[in-house]
VOGU-48588 format. One record per atom (N, C-alpha, C): x, z, y. Coordinates in steps of 0.2 Angstrom, whole numbers, plus 5000, padded with zeros to 4 digits. Layout:
<atoms>
XZY/...
</atoms>
This chain:
<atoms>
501949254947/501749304952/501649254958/500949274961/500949234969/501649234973/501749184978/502149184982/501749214989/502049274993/501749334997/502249295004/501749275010/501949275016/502049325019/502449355024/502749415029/502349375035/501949425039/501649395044/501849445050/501749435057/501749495061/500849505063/500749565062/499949575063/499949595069/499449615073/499049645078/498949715076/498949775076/498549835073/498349885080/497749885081/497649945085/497950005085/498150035091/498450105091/498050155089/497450155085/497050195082/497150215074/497650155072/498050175067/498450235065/498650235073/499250305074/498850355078/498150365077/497850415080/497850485078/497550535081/497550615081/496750635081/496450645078/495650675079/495550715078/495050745081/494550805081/493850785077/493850835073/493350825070/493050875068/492450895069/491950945070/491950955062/492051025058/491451025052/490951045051/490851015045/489950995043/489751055041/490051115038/489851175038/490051215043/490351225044/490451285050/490651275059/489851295061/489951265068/490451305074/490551255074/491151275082/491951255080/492051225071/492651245069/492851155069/493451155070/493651075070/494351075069/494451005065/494950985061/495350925063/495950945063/496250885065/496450835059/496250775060/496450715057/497050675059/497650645054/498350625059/498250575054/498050505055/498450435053/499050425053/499250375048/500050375049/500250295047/499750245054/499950165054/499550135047/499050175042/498650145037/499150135033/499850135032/500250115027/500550205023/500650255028/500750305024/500350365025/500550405026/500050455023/499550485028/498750485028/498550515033/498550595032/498250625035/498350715034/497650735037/497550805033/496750835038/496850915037/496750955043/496951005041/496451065038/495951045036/495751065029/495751125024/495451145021/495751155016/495751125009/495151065009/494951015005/495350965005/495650975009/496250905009/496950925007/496850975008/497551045006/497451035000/496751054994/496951054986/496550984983/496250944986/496250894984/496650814987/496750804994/497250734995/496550714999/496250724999/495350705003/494950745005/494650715009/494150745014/493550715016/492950745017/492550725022/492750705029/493250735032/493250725038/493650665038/494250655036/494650585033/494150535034/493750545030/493250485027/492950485034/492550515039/492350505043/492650485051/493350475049/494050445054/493950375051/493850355043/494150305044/493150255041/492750265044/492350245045/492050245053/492350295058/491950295064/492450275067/493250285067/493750275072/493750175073/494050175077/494050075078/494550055074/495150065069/495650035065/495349935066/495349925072/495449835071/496149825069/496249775066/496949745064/496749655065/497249615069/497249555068/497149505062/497349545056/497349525048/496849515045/496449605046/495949585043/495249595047/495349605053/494649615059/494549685060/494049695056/493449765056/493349785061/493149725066/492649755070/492049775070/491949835071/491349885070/491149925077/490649955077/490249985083/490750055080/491350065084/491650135082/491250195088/491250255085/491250315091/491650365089/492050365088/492650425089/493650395090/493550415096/494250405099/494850465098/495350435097/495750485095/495950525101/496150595100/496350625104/497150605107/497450615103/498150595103/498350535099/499050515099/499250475095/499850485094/500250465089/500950485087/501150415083/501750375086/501850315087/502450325081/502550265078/503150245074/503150165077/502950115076/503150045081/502850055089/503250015092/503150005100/502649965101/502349975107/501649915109/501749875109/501349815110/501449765111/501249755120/501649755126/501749765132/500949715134/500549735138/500049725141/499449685136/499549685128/499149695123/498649735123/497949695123/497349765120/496949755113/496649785112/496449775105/495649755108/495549695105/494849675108/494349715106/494249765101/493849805099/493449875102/494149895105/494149965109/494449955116/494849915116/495049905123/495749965123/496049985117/496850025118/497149985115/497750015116/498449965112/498449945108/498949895106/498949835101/499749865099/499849875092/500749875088/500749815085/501449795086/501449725080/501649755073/501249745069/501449755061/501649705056/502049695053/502449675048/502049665042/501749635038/501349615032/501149555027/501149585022/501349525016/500349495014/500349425015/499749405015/499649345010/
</atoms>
């Protein structure tokens, strides 16, 4: 088996974000998306998500939201910012994520 490095990463606070997200059938109704740090579970309140574990709307956080991380990049042109966020690590104190311009968390990862 490889031998796995522990590194401290960078990770955008868009990992711990909260969103709104419009659905695709029904106008005016929106759905909250809750990340939870890329490592455990994100959530959508759906009902698609409720009987299967996946979503459109999911899908559409983790393609348009910013998730930079110093590990592995992905900067991309995002357009959707999180409404709220709900933290499990601390920022990194006048850290910005060069992608979006919000906070930076140090995360812990095996590379």
């Amino acid at each position: 088996m490889p031998e796995l490095d522990i590194i401290t990463g960078r990770f955008c606070t868009s990992y711990w974000g909260v969103y709104e997200v419009p659905s695709n059938t029904t106008p005016g109704m929106v759905y909250i998306v809750t990340l939870d740090g890329g490592t455990g579970d994100a959530h959508c309140t759906c009902k698609g998500f409720e009987h299967r574990g996946d979503c459109s709307h999911l899908r559409q956080v983790n393609e348009k939201a910013c998730l930079w991380n110093s590990v592995w990049g992905y900067e991309h042109e995002f357009v959707l910012d999180p409404v709220d966020y709900h933290y499990g690590p601390e920022r990194i104190p006048g850290d910005k994520c060069p992608n979006c311009g919000g906070g930076v968390c140090p995360i812990r990862v095996g590379v």
